[in-house]
KEPAZA-260036 format. One record per residue (C-alpha): y, x, z negated. Coordinates in Angstrom, 2 decimals, decimal comma. Layout:
// KEPAZA-260036
{{Y X Z}},
...
This chain:
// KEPAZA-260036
{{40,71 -14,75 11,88}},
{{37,67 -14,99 9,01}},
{{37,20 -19,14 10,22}},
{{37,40 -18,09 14,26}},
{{34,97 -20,74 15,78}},
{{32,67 -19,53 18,32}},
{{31,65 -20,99 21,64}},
{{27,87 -22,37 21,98}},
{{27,47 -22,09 25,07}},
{{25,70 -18,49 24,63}},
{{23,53 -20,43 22,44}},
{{20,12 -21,67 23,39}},
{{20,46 -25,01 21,32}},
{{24,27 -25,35 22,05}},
{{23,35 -28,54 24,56}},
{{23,61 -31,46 21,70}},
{{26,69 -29,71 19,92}},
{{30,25 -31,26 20,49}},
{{31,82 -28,53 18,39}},
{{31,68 -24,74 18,09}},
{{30,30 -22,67 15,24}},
{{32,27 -21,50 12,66}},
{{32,18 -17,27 12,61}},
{{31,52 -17,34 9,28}},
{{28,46 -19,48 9,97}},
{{27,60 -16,73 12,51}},
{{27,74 -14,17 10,28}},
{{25,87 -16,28 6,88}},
{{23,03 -16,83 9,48}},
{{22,14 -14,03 11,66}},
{{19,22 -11,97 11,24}},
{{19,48 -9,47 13,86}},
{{20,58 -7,10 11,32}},
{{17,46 -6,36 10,00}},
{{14,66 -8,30 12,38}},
{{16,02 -6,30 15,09}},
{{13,24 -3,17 14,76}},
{{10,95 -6,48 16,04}},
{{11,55 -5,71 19,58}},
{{8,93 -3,69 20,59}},
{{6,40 -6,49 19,18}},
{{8,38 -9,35 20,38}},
{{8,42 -7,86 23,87}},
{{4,59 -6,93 23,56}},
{{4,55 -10,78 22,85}},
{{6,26 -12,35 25,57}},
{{4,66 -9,66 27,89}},
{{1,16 -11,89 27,09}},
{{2,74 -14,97 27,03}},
{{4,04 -14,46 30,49}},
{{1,26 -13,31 32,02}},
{{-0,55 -16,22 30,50}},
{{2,09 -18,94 32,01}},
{{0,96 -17,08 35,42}},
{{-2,85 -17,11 35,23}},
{{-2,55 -20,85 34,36}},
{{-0,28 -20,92 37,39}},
{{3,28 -21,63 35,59}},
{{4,41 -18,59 36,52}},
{{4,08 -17,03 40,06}},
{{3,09 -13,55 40,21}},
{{6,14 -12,47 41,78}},
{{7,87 -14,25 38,83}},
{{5,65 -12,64 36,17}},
{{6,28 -9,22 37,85}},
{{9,94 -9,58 37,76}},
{{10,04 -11,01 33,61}},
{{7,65 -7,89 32,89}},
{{9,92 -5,91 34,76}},
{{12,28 -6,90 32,85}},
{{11,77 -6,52 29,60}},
{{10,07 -3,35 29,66}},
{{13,44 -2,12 30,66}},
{{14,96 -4,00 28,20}},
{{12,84 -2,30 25,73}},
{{13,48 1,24 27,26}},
{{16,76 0,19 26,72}},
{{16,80 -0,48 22,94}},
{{15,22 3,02 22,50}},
{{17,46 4,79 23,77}},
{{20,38 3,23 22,04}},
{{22,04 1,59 24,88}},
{{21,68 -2,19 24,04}},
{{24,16 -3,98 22,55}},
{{23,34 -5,98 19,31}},
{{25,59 -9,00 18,67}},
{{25,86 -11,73 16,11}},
{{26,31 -14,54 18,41}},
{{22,75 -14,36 19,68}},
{{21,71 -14,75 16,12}},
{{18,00 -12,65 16,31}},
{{16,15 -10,32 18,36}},
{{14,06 -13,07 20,02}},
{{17,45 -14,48 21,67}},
{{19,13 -10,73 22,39}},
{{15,89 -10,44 24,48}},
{{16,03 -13,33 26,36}},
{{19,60 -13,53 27,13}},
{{19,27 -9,83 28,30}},
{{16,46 -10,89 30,60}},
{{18,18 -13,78 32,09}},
{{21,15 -11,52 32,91}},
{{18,82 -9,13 34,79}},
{{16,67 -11,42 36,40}},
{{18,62 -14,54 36,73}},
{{17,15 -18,26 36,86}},
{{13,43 -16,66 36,40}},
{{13,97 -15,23 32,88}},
{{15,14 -19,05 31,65}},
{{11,27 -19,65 32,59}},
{{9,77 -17,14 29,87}},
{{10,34 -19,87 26,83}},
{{8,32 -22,43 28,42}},
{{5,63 -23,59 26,13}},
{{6,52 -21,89 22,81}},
{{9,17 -21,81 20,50}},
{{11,10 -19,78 18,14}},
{{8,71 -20,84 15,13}},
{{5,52 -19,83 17,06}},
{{7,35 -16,59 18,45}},
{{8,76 -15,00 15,26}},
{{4,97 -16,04 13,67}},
{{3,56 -14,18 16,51}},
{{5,91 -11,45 16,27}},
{{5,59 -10,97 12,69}},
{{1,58 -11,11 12,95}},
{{1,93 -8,39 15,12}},
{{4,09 -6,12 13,12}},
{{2,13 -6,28 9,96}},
{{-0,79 -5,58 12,06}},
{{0,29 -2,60 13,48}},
{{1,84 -1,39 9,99}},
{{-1,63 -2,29 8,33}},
{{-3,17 0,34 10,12}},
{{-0,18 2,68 9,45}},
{{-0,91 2,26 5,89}},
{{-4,51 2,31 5,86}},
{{-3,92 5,80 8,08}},
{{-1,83 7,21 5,47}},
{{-4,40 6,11 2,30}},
{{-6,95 7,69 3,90}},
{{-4,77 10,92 4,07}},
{{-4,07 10,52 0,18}},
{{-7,74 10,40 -0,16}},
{{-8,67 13,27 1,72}},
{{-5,78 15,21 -0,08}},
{{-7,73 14,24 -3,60}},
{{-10,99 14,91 -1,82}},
{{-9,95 18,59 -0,79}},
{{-9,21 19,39 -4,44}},
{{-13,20 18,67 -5,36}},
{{-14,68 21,13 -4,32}},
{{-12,32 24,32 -5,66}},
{{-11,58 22,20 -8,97}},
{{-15,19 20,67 -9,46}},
{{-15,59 23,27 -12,45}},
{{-12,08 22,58 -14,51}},
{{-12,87 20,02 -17,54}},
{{-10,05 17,40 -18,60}},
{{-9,52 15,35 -21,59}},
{{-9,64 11,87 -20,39}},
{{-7,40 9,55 -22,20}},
{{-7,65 6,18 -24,00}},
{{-4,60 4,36 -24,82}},
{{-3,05 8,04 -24,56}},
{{-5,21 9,58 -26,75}},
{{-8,17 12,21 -26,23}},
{{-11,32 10,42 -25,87}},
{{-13,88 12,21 -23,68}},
{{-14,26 15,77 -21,35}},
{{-14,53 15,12 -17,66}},
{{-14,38 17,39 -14,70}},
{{-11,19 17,11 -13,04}},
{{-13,31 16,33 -9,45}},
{{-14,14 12,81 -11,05}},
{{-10,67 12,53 -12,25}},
{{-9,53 12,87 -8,11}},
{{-12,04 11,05 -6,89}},
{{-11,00 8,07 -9,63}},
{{-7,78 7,88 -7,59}},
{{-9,79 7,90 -4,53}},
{{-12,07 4,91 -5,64}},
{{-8,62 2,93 -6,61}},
{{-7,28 3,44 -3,36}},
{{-10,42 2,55 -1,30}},
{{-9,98 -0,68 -2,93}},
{{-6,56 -1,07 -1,74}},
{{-7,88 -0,18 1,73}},
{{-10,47 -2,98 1,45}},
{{-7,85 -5,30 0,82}},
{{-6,10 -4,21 3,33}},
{{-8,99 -4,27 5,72}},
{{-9,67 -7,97 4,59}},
{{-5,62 -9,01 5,20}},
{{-6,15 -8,04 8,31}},
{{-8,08 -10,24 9,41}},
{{-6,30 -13,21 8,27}},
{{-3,11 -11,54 10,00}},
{{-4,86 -11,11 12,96}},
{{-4,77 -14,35 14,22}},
{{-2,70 -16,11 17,11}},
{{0,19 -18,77 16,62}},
{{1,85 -18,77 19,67}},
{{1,20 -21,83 21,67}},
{{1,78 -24,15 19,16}},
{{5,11 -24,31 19,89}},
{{7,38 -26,06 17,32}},
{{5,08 -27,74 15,25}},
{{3,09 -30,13 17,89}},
{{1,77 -27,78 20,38}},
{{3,17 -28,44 23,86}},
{{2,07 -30,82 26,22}},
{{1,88 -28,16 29,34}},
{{-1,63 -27,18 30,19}},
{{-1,31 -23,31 28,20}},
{{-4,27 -21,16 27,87}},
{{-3,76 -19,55 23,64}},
{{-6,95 -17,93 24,32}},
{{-6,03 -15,77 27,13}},
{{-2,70 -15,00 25,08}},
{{-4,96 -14,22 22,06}},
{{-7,18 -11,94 24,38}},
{{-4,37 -9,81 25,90}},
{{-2,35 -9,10 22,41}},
{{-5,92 -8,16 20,63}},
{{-6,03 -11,07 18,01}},
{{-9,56 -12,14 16,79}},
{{-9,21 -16,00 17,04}},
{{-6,48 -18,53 17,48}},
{{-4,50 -20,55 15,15}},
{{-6,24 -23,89 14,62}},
{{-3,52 -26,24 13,74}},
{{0,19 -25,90 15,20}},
{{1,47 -27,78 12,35}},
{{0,26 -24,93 10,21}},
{{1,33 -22,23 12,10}},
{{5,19 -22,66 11,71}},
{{4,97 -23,03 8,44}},
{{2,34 -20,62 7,30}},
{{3,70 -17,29 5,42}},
{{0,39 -16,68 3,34}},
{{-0,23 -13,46 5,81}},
{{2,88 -12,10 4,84}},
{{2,27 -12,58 0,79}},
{{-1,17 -11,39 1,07}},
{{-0,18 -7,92 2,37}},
{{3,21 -7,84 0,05}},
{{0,06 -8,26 -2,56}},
{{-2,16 -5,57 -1,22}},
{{0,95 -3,27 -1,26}},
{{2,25 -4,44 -4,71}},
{{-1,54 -3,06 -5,69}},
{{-1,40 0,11 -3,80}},
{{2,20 0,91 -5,25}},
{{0,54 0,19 -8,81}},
{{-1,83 2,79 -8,27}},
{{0,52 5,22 -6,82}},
{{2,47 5,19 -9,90}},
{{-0,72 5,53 -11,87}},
{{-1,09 9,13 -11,04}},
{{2,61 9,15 -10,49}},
{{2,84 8,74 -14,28}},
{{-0,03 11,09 -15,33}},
{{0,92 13,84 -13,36}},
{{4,73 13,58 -14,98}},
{{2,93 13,87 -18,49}},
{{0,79 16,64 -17,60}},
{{3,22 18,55 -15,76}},
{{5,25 18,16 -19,46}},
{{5,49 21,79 -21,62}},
{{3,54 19,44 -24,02}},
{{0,82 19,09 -21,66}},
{{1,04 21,75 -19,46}},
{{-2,31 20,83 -17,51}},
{{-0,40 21,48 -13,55}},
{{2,25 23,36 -12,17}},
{{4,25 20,97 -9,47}},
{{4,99 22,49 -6,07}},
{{8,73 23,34 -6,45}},
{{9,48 21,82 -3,38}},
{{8,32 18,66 -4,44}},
{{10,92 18,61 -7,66}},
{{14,45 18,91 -8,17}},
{{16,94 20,70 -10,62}},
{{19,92 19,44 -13,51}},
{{23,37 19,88 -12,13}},
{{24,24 21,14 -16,15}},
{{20,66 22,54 -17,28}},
{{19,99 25,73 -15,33}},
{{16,56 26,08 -16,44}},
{{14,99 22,48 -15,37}},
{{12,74 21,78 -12,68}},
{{12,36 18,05 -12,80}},
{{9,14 15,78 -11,44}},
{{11,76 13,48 -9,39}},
{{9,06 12,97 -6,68}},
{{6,77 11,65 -9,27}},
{{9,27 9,57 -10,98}},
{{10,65 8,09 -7,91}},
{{7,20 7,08 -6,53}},
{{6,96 5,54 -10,01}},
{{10,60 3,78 -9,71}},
{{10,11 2,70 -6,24}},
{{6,86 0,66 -7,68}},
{{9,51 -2,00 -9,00}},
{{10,75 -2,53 -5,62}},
{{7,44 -3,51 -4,29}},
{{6,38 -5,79 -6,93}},
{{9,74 -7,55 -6,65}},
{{9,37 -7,91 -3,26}},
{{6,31 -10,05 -3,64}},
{{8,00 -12,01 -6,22}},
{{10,92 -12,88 -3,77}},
{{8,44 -14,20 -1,56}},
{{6,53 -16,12 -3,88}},
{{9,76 -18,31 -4,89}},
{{10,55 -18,02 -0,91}},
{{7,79 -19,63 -0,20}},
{{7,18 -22,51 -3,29}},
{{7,68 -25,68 -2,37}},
{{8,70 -25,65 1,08}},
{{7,78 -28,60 3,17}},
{{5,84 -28,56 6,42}},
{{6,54 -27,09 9,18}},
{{9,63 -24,23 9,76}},
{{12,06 -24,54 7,56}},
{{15,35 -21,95 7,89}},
{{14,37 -20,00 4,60}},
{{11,40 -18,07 6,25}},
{{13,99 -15,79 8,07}},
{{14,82 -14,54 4,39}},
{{10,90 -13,71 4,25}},
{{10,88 -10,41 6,61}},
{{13,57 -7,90 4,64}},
{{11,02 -7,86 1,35}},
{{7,90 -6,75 4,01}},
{{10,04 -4,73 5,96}},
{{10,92 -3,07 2,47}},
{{7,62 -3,08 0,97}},
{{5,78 -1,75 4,09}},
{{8,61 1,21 4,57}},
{{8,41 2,11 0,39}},
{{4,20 2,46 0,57}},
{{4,84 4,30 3,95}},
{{7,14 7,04 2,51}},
{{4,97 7,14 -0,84}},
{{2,27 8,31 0,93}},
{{4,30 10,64 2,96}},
{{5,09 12,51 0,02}},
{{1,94 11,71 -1,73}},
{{-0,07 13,84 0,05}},
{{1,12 17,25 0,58}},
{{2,03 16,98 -3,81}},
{{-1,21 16,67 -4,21}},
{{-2,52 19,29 -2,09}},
{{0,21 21,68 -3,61}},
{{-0,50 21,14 -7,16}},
{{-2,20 23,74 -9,62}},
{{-4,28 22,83 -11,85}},
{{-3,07 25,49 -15,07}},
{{-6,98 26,45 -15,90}},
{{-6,51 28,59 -18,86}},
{{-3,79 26,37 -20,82}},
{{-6,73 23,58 -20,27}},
{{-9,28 25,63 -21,78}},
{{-7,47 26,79 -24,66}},
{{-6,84 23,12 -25,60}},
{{-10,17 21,48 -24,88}},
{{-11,16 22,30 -28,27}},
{{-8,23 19,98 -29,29}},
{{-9,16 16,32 -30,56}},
{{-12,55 16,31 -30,86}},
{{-13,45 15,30 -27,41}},
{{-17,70 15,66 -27,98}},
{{-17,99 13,09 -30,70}},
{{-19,08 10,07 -28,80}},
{{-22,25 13,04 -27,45}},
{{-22,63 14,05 -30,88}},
{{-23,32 10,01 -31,50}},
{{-25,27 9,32 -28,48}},
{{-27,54 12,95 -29,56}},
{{-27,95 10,85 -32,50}},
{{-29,14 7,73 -31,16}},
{{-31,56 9,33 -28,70}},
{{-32,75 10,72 -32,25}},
{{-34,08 6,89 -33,22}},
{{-30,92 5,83 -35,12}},
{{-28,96 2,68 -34,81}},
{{-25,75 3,09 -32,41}},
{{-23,78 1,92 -35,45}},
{{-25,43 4,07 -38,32}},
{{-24,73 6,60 -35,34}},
{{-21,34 6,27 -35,22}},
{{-20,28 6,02 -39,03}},
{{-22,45 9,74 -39,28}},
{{-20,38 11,14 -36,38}},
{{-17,04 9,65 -37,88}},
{{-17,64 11,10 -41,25}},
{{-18,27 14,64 -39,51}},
{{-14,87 14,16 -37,61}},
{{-13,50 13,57 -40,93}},
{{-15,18 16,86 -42,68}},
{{-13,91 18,88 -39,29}},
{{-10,09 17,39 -39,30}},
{{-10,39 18,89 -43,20}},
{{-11,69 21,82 -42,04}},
{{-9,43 22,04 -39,40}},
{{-12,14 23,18 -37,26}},
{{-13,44 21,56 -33,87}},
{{-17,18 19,77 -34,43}},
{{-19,33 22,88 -33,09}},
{{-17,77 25,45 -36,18}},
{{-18,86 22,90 -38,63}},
{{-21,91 24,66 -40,39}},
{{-25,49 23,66 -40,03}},
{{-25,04 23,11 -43,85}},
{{-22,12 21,25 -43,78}},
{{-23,41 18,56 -40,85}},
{{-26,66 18,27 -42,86}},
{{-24,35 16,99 -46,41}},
{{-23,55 14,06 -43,82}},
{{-27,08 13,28 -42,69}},
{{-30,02 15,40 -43,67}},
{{-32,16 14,90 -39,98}},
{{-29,78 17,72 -38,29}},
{{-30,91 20,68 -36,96}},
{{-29,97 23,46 -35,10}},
{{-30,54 21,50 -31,42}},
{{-27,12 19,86 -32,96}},
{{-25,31 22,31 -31,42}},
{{-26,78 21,53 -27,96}},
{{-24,05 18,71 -27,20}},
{{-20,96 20,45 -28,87}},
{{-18,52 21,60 -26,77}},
{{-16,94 19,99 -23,94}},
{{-18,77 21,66 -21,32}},
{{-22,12 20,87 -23,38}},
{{-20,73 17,20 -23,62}},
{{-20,12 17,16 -19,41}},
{{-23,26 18,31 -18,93}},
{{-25,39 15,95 -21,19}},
{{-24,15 13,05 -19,11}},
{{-26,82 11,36 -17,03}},
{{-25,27 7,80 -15,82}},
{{-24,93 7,07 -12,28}},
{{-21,63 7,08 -11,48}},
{{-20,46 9,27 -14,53}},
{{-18,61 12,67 -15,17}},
{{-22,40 14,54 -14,73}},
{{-21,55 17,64 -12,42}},
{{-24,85 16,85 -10,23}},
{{-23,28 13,13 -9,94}},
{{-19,90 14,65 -9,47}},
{{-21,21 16,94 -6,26}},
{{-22,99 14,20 -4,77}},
{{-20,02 11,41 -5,55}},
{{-17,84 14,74 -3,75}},
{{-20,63 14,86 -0,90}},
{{-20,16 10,84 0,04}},
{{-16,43 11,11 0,23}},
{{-16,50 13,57 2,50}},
{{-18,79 12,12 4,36}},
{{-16,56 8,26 4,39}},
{{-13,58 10,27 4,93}},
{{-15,13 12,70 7,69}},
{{-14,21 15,77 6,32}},
């Protein structure tokens, strides 16, 4: 029947309840649906806590030994598909201990002393995000070295770079890689810097007060590899920033993903025709037999949304809720699970696309003379001449505008013809024109120069150990 009641007496708070609860309230409240794949983490957790309980002599050794015992074969178990998941025990934090207590009897009824649920799922989640931290971080430093390998072989191919989608300036396609790999250093930085706020330990301070039995957090701290432990117990039950600050750094990292998501769909466009896709990164039309679609590219792109709305779910999770657990923070762990599983398969693809792309060299060239990309040389030529940046400019604008007329690119205007604009030209003119001159005239730290290009190239490889 849909309004069955259920007995409490599986449950571990069932001992103040008169009355049963209601299956449907089972099913509205259960999380072990999706906080389930926190086993491994939550028995890595109680492992610590355990052998804490015993050092401070809670525990005996023989009853440590048998609770580690245990659930490391509990967790075997769950691996191998041969433990049973049920609603009635509401999370994976109860599955766990009701499966120890039916192995080990009496002894496993011991492993909740001093901690609670609140502290335990903080712990457990801490841990998680830790570990996936580093997954992430892993797999951006593969992206990078993916860009980085492209250097060396492309560091001769000019680009138009773009403002507001229009040509602006030639750069070598090297510093157009090792933009993306600057953007997602940053992202590891962030990441770097969560994780040490993550990396902190809760457990001990029970439900909200701490517990009055004579715990040790820093042993527990020491044997799960956190840095430092929580501070105030109050705080720790109710404290989701951890969790928002890495849906942030992922929100940022997805942002940048569908960055080059984005350009690479233009420039993979017949309009563009800058890069040839690996076909085994695309798809086909069902009804157009001659397309070969960027749906890689535009699903990294799509799956952006997801990531960003993730963090906003957890932002209005989060607003406004009182100290210290309140029941809403169980809703918090299906937007990180998401968000940490989207970046994780981004990068999966991420990589080998951009280690399979071509760069189509010759439809480049044959379009660099396209939109006037040397102008803002031809105005910097003229204000390493003496004149004004702005008298500059309105001289190289009026030459754009005799070119465009002439419907020629700058370097076939005449010496005559610049000279009708401003009489101080000479032949050296020509020295800038062009976008490989233009390249090549750069001298800014940090710009498209090829010398700063090969050593930016050298560094990388270097950071990245290549």
């Amino acid at each position: 029947m849909p309004n069955q009641i259920t007995e409490n007496q599986t449950k571990a708070w069932g001992g103040v309840f008169t009355e049963n609860t209601d299956a449907r309230v089972e099913e509205f409240t259960e999380s072990i649906s999706f906080d389930r794949r926190l086993y491994e983490v939550d028995i890595r957790g109680s492992v610590a806590h355990a052998r804490m309980l015993c050092d401070v002599g809670i525990l005996l050794p023989d009853e440590f030994r048998a609770i580690e015992g245990g659930l490391l074969e509990i967790k075997r178990e769950i691996e191998a598909g041969q433990f049973s998941f049920r609603v009635q025990f509401e999370d994976i934090h109860m599955h766990i201990e009701h499966a120890l207590i039916e192995k080990i009897g009496d002894v496993g009824r011991k492993l909740h002393t001093a901690r609670s649920r609140n502290d335990q799922v903080v712990t457990d989640l801490r841990l998680w995000i830790r570990d996936e931290i580093d997954a992430v971080d892993s797999g951006l430093a593969e992206l990078q070295r993916a860009f980085v390998g492209r250097c060396d072989s492309d560091v001769d191919v000019i680009l138009p770079a773009y403002t507001h989608t229009r040509r602006a300036q030639p750069v070598l396609a090297s510093h157009v890689w090792l933009a993306y790999c600057e953007k997602f250093e940053r992202d590891r930085e962030r990441l770097r810097d969560c994780r040490r706020r993550v990396n902190i330990l809760g457990l001990g301070a029970a439900a909200l007060a701490g517990t009055s039995i004579p715990i040790d957090r820093n042993k527990t701290a020491k044997y799960l590899g956190f840095d430092s432990v929580a501070a105030n117990s109050l705080d720790v039950s109710s404290d989701r920033d951890f969790v928002l600050e890495a849906a942030f750094c992922l929100m940022e990292i997805a942002i940048h993903a569908s960055t080059f998501a984005e350009e690479w769909i233009l420039w993979s466009t017949t309009e563009f025709n800058f890069i040839k896709l690996p076909q085994t990164f695309c798809t086909g039309s069902s009804i157009m037999p001659q397309k070969v679609n960027p749906d890689v590219l535009e699903l990294i792109r799509g799956k952006t949304a997801r990531v960003v709305g993730n963090l906003q779910t957890l932002i209005v999770l989060t607003k406004g809720l009182p100290l210290a657990y309140n029941r809403d923070l169980q809703e918090d762990k299906q937007p990180i699970f998401d968000s940490f599983d989207t970046i994780k398969s981004i990068l999966a693809v991420s990589v080998p696309l951009v280690s399979g792309m071509e760069l189509n060299v010759e439809a480049i060239g044959g379009q660099l003379g396209d939109g006037y990309l040397d102008a803002t040389t031809l105005m910097e030529f003229l204000i390493l001449q003496g004149i004004p940046q702005r008298t500059a400019h309105g001289i190289v604008g009026k030459l754009v505008r005799l070119a465009i007329e002439s419907a020629v690119p700058l370097d076939k205007l005449s010496l005559q013809q610049f000279q009708t604009v401003y009489a101080g030209f000479d032949k050296n003119v020509y020295s800038c024109l062009g976008a490989k001159s233009a390249v090549a005239s750069m001298k800014s730290y940090g710009s498209t120069a090829p010398d700063q290009v090969k050593t930016q190239i050298k560094n990388w490889k270097e950071k990245l150990q290549i």
